[in-house]
VOZA-358366 format. One record per atom (N, C-alpha, C, O): x, y, z. Coordinates in steps of 0.02 Angstrom, whole numbers, plus 50000, padded with zeros to 5 digits. Each point is the difference from the previous one (the first is absolute). Example, Ala and Ser with C-alpha at 12.3 -4.5 7.8 and 13.67 -1.06 7.14 Angstrom:
! VOZA-358366
506604971650390 499555005950000 500455006050000 500524999950033 499305005449931 500425005950003 499615005550037 500255005550008 
END
This chain:
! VOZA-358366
497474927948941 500334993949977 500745001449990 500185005749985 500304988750023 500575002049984 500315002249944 499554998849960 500835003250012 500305002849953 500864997249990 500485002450031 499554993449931 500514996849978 500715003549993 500574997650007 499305006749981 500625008550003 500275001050053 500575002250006 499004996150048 500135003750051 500394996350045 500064993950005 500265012050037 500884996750044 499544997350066 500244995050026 499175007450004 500005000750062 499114998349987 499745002449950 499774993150104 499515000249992 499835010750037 499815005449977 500394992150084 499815006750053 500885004750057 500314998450050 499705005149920 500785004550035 499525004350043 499535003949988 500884993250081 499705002950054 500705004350014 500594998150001 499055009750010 500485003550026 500115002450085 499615004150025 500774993950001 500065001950081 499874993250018 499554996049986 501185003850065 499864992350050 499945001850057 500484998850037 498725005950000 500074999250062 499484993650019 499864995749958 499905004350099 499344994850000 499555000749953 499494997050017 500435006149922 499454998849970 500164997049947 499654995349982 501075007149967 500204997849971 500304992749992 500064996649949 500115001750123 500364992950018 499204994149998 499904994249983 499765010250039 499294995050004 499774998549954 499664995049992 500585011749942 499474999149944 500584993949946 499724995949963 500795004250039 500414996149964 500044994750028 500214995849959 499645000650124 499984994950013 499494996049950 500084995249963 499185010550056 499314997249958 500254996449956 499974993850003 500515011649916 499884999849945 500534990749996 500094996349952 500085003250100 500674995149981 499534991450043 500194994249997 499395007950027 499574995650021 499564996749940 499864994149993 499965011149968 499624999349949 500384998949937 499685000949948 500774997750050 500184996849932 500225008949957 499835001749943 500415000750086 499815009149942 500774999950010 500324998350051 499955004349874 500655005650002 499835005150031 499475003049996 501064998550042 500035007350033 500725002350023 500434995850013 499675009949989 500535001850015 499905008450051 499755005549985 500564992150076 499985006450057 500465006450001 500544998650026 499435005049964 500755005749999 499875005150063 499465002850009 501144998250034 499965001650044 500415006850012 500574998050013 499435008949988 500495005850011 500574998550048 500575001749986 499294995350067 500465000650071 500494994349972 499874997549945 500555001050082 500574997549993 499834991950038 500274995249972 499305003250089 499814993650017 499275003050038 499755005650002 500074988450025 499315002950044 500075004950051 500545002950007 498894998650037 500115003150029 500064998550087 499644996450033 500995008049992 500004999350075 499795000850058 500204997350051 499225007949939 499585000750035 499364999050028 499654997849954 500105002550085 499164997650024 499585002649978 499574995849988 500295008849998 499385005649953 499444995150028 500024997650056 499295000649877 499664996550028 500084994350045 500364995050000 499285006850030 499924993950056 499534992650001 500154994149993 499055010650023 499524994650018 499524997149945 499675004149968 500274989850019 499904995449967 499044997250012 499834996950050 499875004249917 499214998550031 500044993549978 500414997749960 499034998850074 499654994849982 499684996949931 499924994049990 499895012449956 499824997749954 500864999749942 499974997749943 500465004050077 500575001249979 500284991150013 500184996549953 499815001950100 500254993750047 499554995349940 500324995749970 499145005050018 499294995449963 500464999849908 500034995049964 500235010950022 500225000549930 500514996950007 500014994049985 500435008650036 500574994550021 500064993249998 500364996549965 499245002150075 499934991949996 499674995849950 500174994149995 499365008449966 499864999749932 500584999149955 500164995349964 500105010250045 500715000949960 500534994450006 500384999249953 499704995850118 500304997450021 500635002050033 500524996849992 499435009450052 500695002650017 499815000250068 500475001650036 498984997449996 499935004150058 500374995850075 499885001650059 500444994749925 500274997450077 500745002449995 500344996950041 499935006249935 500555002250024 499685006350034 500004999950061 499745004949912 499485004450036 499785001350076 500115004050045 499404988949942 499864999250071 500854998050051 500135001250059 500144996749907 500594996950038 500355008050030 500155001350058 499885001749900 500285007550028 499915004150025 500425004250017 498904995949995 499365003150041 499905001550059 499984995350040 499935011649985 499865001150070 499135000949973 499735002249949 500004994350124 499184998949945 499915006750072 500355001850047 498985000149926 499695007150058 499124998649992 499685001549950 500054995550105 499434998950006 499605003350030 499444997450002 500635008750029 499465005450003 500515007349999 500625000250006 499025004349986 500035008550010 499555002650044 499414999550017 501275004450000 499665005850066 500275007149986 500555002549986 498705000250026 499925007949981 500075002850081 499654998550049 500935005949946 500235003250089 500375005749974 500475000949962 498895004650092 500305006649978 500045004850089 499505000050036 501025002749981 500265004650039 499984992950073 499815001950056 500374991949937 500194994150040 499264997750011 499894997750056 499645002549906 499474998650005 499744993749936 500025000449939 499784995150099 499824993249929 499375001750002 499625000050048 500235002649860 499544999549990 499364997049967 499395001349997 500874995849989 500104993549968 500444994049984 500525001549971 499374991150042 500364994349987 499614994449953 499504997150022 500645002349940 499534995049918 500644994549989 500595001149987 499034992250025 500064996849993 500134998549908 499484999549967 500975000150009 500074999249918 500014993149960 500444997549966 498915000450051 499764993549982 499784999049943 499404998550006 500745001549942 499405001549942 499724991449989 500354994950005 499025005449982 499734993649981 500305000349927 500335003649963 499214987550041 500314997849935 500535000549958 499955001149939 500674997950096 500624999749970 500464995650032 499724998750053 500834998149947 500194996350010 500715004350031 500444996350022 499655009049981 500505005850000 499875005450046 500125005949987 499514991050094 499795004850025 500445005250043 499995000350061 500355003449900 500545001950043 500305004649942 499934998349942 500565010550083 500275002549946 500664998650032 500185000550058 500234997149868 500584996349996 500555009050010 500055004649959 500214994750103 500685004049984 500654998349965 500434996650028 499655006249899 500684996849975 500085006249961 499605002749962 501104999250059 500405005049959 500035000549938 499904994949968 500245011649996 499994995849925 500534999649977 499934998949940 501025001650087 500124997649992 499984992149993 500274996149962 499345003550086 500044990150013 499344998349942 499984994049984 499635009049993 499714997249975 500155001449918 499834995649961 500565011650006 500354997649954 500844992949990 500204996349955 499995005150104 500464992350000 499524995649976 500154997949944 499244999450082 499734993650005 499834998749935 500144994949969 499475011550002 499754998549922 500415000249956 499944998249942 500535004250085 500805001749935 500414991850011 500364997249958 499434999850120 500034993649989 499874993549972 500354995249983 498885006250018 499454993549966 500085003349911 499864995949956 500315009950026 500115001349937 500584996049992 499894996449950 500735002150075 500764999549971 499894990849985 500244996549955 499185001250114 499944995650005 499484994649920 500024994249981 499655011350000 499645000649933 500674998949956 500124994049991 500195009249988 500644999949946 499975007849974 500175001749944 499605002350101 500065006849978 500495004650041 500274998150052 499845008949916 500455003950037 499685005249974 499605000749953 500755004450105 499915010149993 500175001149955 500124994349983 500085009949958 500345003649953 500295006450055 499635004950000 500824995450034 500255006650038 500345005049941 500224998849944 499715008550106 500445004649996 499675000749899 500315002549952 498924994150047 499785001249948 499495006549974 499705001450052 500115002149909 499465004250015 499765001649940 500305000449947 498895000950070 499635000349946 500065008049977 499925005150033 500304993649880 499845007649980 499435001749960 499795005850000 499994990549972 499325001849932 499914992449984 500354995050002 498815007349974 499724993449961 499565003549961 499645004850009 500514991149938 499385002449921 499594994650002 500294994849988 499185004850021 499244998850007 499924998349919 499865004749961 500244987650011 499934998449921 499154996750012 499724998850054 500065000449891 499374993049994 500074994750074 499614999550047 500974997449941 499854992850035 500774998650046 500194995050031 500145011749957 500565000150080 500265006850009 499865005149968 500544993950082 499925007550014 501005000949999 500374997250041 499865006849905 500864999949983 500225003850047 499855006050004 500694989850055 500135003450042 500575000850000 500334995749971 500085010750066 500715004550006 500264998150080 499695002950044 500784993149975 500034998350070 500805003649983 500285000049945 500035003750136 500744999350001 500344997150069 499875000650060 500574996649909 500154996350041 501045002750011 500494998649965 499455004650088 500755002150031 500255006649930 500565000149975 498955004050008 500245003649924 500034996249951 500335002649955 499464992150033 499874995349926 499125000049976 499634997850044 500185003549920 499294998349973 500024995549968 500394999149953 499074996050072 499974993949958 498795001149985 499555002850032 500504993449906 499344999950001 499854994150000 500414995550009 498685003349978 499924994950004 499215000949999 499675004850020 500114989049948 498915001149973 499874994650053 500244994350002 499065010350070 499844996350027 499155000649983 499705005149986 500054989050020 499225002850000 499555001750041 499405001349994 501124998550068 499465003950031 500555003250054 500424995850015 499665010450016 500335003150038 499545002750081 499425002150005 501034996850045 499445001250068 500395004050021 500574998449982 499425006250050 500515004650042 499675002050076 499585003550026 501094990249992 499735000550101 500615005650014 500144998750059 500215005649925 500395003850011 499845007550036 500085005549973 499734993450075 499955003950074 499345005249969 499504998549967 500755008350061 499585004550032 500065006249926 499515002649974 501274998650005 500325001749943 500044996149944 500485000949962 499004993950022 499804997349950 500275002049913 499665002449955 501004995650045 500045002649941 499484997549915 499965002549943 499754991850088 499704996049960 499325004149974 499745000749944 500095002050133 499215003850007 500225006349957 499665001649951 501015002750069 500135006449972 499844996549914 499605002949964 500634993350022 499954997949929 499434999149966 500084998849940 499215001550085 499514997849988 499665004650029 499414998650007 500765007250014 499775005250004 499325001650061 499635004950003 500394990750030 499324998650049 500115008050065 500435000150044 499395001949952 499905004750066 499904995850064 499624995250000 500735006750055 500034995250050 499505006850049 500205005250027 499334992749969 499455004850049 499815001050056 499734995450031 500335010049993 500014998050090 500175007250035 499745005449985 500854993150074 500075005350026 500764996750063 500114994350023 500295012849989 500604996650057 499535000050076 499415001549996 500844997050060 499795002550057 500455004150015 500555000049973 499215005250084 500375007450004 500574996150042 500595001749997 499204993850037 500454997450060 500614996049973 499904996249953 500605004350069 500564993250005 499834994450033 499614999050045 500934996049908 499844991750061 500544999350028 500135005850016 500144992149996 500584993350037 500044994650032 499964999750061 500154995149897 500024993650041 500624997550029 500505001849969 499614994850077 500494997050031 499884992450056 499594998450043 500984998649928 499894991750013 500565004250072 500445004250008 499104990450030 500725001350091 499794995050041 499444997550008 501275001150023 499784991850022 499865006650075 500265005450013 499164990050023 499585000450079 500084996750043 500424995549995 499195005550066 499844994950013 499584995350028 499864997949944 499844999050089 499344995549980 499445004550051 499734996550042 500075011149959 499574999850033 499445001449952 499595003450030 500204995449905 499454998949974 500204992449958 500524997649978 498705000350025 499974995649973 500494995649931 500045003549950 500214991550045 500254999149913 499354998849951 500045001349940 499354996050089 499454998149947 499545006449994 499544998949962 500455007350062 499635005449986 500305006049992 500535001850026 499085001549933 500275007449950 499565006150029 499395001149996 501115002550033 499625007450033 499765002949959 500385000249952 498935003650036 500155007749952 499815004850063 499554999150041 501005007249956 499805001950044 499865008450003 500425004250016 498964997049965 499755009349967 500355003050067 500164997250052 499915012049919 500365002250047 499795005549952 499764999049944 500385007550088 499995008150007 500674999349955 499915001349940 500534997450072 500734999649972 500134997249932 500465001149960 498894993950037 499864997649922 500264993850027 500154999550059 499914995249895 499754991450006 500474996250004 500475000449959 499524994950092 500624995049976 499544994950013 499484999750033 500974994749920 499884992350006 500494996250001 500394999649953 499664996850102 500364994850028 500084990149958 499824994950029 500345005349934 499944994149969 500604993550037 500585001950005 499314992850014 500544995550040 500334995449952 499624995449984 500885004449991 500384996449955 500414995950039 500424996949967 499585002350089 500164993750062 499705002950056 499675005150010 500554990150026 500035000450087 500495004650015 499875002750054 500644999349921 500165005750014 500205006549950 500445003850019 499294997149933 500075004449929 499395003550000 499574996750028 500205009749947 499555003149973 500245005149952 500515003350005 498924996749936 500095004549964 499615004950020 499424998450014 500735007749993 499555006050024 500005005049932 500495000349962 498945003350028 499435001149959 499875006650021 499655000150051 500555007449920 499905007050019 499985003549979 500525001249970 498945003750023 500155004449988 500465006050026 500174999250059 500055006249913 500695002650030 499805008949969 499905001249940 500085004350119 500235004949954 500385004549978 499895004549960 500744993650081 500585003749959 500554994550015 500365000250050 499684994549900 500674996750011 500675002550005 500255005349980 500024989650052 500715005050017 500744993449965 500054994050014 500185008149963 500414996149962 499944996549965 499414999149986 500994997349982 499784996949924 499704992950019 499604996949965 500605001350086 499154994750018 500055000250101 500405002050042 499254996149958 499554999050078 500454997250042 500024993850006 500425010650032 500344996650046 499844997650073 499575003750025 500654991350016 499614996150054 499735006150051 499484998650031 500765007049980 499745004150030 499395003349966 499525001450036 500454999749910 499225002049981 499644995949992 499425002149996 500674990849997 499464994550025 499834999150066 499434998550019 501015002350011 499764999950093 499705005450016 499744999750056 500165007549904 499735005250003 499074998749999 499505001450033 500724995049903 499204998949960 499724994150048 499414999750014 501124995050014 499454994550041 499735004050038 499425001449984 500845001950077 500185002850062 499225005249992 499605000950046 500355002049886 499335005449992 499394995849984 499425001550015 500764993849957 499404996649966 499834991750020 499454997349994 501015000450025 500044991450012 499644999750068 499905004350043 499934988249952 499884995350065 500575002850045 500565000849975 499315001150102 500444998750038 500384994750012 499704994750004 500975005150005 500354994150009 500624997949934 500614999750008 499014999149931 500645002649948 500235001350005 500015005950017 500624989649974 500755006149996 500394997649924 499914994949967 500395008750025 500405000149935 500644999550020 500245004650033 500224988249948 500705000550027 500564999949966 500585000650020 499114998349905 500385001949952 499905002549912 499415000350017 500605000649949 499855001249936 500314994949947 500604999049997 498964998049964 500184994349945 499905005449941 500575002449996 499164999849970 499775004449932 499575004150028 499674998950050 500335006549911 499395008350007 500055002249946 500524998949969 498975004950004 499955005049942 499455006750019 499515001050036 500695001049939 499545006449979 499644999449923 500325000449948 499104998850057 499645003349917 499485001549992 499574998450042 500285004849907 499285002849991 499504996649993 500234994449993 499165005150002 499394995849971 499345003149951 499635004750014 500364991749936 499575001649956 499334996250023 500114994550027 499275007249968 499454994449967 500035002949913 500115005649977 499804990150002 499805001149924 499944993549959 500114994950032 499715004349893 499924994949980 499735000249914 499525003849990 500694993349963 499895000149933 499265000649984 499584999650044 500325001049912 499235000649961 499964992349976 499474997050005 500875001349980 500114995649956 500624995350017 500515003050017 499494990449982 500464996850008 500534995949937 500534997050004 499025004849940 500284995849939 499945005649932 499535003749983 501094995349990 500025004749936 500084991949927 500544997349988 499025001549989 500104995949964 500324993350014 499744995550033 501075004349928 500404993550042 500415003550061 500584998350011 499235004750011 500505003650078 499545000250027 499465002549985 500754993750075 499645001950081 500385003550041 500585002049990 498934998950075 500445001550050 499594998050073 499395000250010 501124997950035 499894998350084 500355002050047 500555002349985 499334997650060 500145001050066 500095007950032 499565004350008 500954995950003 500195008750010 500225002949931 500255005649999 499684991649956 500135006649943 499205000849964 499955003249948 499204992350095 499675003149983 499475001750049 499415001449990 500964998150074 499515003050042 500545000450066 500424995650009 499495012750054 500364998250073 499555003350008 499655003949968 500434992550121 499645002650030 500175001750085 500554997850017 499165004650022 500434999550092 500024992350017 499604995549987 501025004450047 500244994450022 499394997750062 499824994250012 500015010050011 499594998250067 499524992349969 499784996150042 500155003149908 499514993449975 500334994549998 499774994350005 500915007549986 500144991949995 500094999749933 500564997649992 499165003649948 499694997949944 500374999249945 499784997249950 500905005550056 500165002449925 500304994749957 499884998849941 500474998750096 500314993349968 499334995049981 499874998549942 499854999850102 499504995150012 499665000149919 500014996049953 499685010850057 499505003649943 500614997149945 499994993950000 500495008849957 500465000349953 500124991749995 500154998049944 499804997450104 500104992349987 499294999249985 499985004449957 499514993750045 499325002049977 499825002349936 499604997049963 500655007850024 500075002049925 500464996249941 499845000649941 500604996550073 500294994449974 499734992649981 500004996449951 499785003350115 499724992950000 499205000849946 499774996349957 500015009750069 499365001349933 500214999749941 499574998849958 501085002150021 500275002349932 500264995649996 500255001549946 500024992150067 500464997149955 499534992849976 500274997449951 499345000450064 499524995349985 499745002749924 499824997549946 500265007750078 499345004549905 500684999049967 500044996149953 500505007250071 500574999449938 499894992849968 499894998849940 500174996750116 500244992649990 499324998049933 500134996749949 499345005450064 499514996349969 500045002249948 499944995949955 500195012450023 500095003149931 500614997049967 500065000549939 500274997250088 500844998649960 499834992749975 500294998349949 499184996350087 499844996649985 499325000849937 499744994949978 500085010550003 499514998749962 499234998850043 499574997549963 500295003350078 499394999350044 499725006850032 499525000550038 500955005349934 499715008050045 499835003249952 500094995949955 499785007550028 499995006049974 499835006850039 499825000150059 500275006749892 500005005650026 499545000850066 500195001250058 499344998249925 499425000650060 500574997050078 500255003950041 499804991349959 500524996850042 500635005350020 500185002650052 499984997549900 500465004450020 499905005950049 500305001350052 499305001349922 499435008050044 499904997350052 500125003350050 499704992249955 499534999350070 500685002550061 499905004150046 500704992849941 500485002050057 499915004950006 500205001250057 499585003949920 499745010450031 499654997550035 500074999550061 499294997649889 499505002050038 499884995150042 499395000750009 500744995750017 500214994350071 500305003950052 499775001750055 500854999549914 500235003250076 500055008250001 500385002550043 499255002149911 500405006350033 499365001350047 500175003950045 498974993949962 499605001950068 500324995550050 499675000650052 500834995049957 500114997650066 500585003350009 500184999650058 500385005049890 500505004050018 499805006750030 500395003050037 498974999749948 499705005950029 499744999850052 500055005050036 499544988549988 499974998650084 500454999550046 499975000850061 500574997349895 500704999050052 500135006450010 499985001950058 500145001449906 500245007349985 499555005450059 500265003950040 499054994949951 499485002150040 500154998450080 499975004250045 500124991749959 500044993650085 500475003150020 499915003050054 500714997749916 500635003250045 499985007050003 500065003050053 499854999949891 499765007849991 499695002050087 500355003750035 499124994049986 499455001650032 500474998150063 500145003850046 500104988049943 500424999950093 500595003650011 500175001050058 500205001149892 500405006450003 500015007050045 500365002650042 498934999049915 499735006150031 499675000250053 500035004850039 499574989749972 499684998650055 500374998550064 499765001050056 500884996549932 500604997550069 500285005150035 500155000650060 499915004949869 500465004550025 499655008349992 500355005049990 499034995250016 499625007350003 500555002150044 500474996750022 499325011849988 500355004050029 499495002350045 500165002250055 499144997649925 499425002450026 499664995850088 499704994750004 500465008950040 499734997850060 499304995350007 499934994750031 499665008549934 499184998249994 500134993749970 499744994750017 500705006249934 499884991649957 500304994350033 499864994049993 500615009150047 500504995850028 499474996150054 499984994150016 499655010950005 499654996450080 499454996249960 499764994750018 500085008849924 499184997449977 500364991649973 499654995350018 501055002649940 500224995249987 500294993950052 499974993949993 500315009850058 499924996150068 499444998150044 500084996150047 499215007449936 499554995950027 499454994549965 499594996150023 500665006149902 499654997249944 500274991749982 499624995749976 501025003150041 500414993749961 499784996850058 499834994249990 500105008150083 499944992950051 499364998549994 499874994150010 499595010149973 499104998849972 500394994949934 499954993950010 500245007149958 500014996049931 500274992750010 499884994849970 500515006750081 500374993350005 499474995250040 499904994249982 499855008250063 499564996150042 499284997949960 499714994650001 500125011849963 499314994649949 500274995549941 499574998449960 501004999550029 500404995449962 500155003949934 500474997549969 499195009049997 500165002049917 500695001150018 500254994449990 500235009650033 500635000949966 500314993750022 500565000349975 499374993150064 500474995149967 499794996749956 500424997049967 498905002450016 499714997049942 500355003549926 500114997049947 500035011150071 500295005949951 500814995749993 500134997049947 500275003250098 500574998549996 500084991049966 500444999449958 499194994950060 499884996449960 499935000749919 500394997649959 499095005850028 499935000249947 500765006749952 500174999549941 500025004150093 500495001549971 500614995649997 500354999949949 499754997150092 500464993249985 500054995649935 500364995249988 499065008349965 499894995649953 499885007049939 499504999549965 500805004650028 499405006949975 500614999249936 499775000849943 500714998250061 500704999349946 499764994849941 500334998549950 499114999550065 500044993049930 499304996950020 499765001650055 499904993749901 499514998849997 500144991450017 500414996149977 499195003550062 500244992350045 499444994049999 499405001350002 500834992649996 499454995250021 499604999750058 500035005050035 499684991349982 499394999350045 500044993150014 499914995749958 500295002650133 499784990350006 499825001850052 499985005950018 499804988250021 499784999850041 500544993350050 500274995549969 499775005050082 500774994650047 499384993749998 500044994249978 499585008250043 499864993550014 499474995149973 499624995950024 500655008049874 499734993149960 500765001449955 500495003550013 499354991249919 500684999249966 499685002849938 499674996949958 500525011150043 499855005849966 500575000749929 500374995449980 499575011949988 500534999849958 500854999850021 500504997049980 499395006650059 500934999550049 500084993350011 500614999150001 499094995450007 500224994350006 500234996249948 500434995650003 499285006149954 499894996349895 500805003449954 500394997149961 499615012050072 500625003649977 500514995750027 500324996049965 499795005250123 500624995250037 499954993949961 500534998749972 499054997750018 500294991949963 500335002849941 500594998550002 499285004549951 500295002549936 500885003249995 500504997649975 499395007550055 500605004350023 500414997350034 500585000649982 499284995850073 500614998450071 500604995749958 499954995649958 500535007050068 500524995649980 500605001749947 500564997749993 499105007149974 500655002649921 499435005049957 499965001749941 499704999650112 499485007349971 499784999049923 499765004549966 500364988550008 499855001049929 498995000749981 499685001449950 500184997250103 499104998849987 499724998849925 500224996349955 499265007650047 499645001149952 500095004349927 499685000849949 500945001250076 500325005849957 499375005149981 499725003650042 500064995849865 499655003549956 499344996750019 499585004550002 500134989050015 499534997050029 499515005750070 500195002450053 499144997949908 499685002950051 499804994850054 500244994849980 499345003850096 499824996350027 499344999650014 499935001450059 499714997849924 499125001049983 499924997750068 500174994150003 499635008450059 499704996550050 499334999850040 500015003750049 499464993149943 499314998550010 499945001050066 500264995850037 499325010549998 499714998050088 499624993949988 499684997349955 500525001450112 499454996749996 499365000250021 499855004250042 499634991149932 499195001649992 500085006049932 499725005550005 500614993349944 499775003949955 499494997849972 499994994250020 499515006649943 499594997449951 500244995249937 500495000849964 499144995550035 500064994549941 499995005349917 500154997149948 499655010050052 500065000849947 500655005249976 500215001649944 500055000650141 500825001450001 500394995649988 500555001449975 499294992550040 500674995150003 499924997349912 500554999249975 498874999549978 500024998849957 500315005249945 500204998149945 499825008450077 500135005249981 500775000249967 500235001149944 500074997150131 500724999750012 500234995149990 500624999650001 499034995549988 500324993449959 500245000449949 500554998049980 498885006049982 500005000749911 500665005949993 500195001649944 500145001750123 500125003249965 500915000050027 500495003549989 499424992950034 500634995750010 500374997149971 500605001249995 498884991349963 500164997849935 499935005549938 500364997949955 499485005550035 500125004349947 500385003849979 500035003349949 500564995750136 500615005149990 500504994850055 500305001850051 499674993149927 500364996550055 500844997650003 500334995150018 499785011249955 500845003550022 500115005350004 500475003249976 498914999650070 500045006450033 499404999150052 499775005250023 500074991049989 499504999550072 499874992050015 499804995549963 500385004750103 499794992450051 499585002250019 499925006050012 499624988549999 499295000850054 500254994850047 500154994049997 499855011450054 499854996650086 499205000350032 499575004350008 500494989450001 499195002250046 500145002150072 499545001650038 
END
């Protein structure tokens, strides 16, 4: 419940995509909040990229998602091709969603957009701000922010820290981040091409040399995806990308110029725990993992969107503790599958081992052809967050949400949406009647 004392309902620390998502939430919902950000403005670079379907589904709930789609290079299947050999091509269809397609958008472009629909809210960044300590009272948590060498404080009641990988929030709360590095280096690099692979499909492509993945951010852009083992300068210059296509890529790629590259390490690892009382934490300051999934952003917007509904309902007097918990225990078994999923295509892309290499090249085109690994890749399209269920061709829950949401994302807010299959039983539907009216400013019944 709120606390009359207090400056701030929820101080979110770090404005990358998780942070910008989670303060859009809180400003959707009627909540004080206030964002503080280390860097001086957003950020300029592409880092995450690809955007899933159940991400596209939150979104639009949220009411943000057509600038999104508007920015979007969409990619409707993957192809697995190793030594110029396709060994697979999967169609990336997932049923039941309205989002069948993974959205390519930079994250620069996709922190602009949310740092947009925020400004557009009546909110702003706190820059060049940074979190130093919070004392954990009864009913808020007294926090130490500095801002340019000035400390200013301030009582929030509830504190989230989306602030990266170096989590100063997590160091504060003492969580062990558990796991392990990979022995290997990465490097990614955006380089404009030119059109001899597809713009709607994403290579992965295993190799002796270790793994790359080809991601298409236009018709003529890719981000390329590598492992590396002895980088050579302080990031990836166009000649050691034409090195790495040239060993590992589709024939035909060419690389004609360089937009951004980095070199960095990669952790899997991930908290025990996601909540210390009134402090949380999301995204990369409580779980990374290999880029090869796709996942990380996705996962970290996911964890927000689980968390800010419980805030909303506790500040209103409708949560309690139990509520609170559940955000662990909700998402850290779907942060450990993620963690698991990339772990495994990591190692699996890039063995060093001959036997595995041939036994994995004759194994994925068997898999692909009895349908489990695109049925596998479907269902990981969705493995970041726990999702609805319709069906296209009746007027399911996605149809009842879109009437609610479309238009100024305000929906249902704190309102649950009770929705009846149909042919339920007469003693479900009486069930859910009673229990509708019994709480009927916190659940609609849809039949």
């Amino acid at each position: 419940m709120r606390h009359a004392a207090t400056d701030t309902d929820v101080l979110i620390v770090g404005a990358g995509p998780v942070g910008l998502f989670l303060a859009n939430e809180c400003a959707r919902r009627g909540l004080r909040w206030r964002i503080v950000e280390a860097r001086s403005s957003q950020s300029e670079q592409s880092k995450a990229l690809a955007i899933f379907p159940r991400t596209l589904e939150i979104f639009d709930m949220a009411g943000i998602v057509a600038p999104f789609l508007e920015a979007a290079n969409r990619v409707t299947s993957v192809a697995v091709i190793s030594h110029g050999r396709k060994l697979a091509h999967m169609p990336f269809a997932p049923e039941e969603t309205p989002y069948p397609f993974i959205a390519m958008v930079p994250q620069n472009v996709t922190e602009a957009l949310l740092a947009a629909e925020l400004q557009r809210k009546g909110g702003v960044v706190e820059y060049d701000t940074t979190f130093v300590t919070g004392d954990q009272q009864d009913d808020h948590v007294h926090v130490t922010l500095n801002r340019k060498g000035e400390a200013t404080e301030l009582r929030a009641s509830f504190v989230v820290g989306c602030d990266g990988a170096h989590s100063a929030v997590r160091h504060l709360l003492n969580l062990p981040f558990e796991g392990a590095a990979y022995d290997e280096s990465f490097m990614l690099a955006d380089i404009e091409t030119n059109a001899a692979l597809p713009a709607d499909e994403l290579q992965l492509c295993p190799s002796e040399f270790g793994p790359v993945a080809i991601f298409p951010m236009s018709a003529s852009r890719r981000r390329i995806v590598a492992t590396i083992e002895h980088p050579e300068g302080e990031a990836p210059s166009l000649d050691v990308v034409r090195r790495i296509l040239e060993q590992r890529a589709p024939a035909g790629i060419e690389a004609r110029s360089l937009w951004w590259s980095s070199y960095f390490r990669i952790h899997h690892r991930h908290v025990g725990d996601l909540r210390k009382g009134r402090m949380f934490i999301a995204g990369d300051a409580a779980h990374i993992h290999s880029p090869f999934g796709g996942q990380g952003m996705n996962t970290g917007l996911h964890d927000v969107w689980n968390l800010a509904w419980k805030l909303d309902l506790f500040l209103h007097g409708r949560g309690n503790e139990q509520l609170l918990e559940s955000y662990s225990v909700e998402r850290l078994p779907v942060i450990k599958q993620v963690i698991e999923t990339t772990h495994f295509l990591t190692k699996a892309m890039g063995t060093p081992s001959r036997f595995v290499q041939a036994l994995r090249d004759t194994v994925i085109p068997i898999g692909v052809s009895s349908g489990s690994v695109p049925a596998r890749l479907r269902a990981e399209a969705f493995r970041a967050g726990h999702r609805l269920s319709w069906k296209p061709d009746r007027r399911g829950p996605w149809n009842a949400l879109l009437g609610r949401f479309a238009g100024g994302g305000t929906g249902i807010l704190r309102r649950f949406l009770l929705v009846l299959e149909s042919g339920a039983g007469s003693s479900i539907g009486e069930a859910a009647e009673k229990l509708a009216e019994s709480v009927d400013d916190l659940v609609e019944l849809r039949p």
